[in-house]
C-alpha positions in Angstrom: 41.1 -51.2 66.6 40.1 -48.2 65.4 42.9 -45.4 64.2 43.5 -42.4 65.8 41.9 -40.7 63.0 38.8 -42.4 62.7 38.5 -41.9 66.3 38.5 -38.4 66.1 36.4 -38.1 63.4 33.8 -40.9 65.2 34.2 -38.2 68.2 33.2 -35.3 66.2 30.6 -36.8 64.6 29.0 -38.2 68.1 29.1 -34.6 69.0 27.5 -32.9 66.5 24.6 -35.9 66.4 23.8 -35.9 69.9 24.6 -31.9 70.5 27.4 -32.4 73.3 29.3 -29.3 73.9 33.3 -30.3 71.4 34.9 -30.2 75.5 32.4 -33.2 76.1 34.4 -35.7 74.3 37.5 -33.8 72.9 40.3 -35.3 75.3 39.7 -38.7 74.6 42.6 -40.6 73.4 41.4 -44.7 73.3 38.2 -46.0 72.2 37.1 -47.4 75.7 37.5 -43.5 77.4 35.5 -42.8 74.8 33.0 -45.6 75.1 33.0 -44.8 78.5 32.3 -40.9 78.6 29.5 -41.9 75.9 27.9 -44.2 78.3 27.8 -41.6 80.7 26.1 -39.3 78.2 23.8 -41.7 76.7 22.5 -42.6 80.6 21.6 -38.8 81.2 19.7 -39.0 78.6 17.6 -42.0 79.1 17.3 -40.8 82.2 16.7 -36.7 81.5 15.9 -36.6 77.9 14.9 -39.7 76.4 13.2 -37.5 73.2 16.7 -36.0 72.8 18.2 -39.5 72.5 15.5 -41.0 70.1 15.6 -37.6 67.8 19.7 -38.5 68.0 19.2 -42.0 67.0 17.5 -41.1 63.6 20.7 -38.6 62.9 23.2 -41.3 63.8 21.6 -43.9 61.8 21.4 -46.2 63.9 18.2 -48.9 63.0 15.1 -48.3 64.8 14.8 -52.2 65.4 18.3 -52.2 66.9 17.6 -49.5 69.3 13.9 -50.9 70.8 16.0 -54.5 70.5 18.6 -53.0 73.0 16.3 -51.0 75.1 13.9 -54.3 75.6 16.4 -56.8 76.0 19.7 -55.3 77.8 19.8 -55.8 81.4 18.7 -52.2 82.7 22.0 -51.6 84.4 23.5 -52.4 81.2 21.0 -50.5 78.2 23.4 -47.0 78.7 26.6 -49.2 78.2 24.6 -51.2 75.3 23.2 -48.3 73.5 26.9 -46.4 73.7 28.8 -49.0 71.8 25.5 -48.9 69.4 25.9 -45.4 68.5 29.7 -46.0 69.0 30.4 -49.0 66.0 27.8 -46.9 63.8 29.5 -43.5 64.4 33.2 -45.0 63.4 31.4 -46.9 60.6 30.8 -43.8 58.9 34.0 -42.3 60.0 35.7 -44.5 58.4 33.5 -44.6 55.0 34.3 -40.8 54.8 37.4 -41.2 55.3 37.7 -43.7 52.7 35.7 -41.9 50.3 37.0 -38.1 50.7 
């Protein structure tokens, strides 16, 4: 499970690559309220914004081939949920890398 500082630092940096306002995800305190607001976020914009989302998707990092894997195989109910704990592992990844290396 991911530390409390790694989670913060995966929050900011979810943030700042999708452009959330900080209030969006500041008060979360466990990584499925997180997951969870994220899914939320990431279904607006597949639903409002998808250009927003794809443009995010390159800052992130997260692989092209993952992201057309997960939008052309996930049950459409379930591509929000799939893409959030996407952006989610990647996001921590390099949380946790600059927290290593800083």
């Amino acid at each position: 499970m991911a530390s409390q500082e790694i989670l913060r630092l995966g929050s900011q940096l979810i943030t700042k690559d999708l452009g959330l306002a900080p209030s969006e995800l500041d008060d979360t305190s466990n990584l499925s309220e997180l997951e969870a607001k994220l899914t939320k976020v990431v279904q607006y914009l597949l639903d409002r914004d998808f250009q927003r989302l794809v443009n995010a998707m390159y800052r992130i990092d997260l692989s092209e081939s993952q992201f057309k894997e997960i939008l052309a195989t996930a049950e459409p109910e379930l591509v929000a949920s799939s893409l959030a704990k996407a952006i989610l592992n990647r996001e921590l990844e390099k949380a946790e890398l600059r927290r290593k290396y800083s």
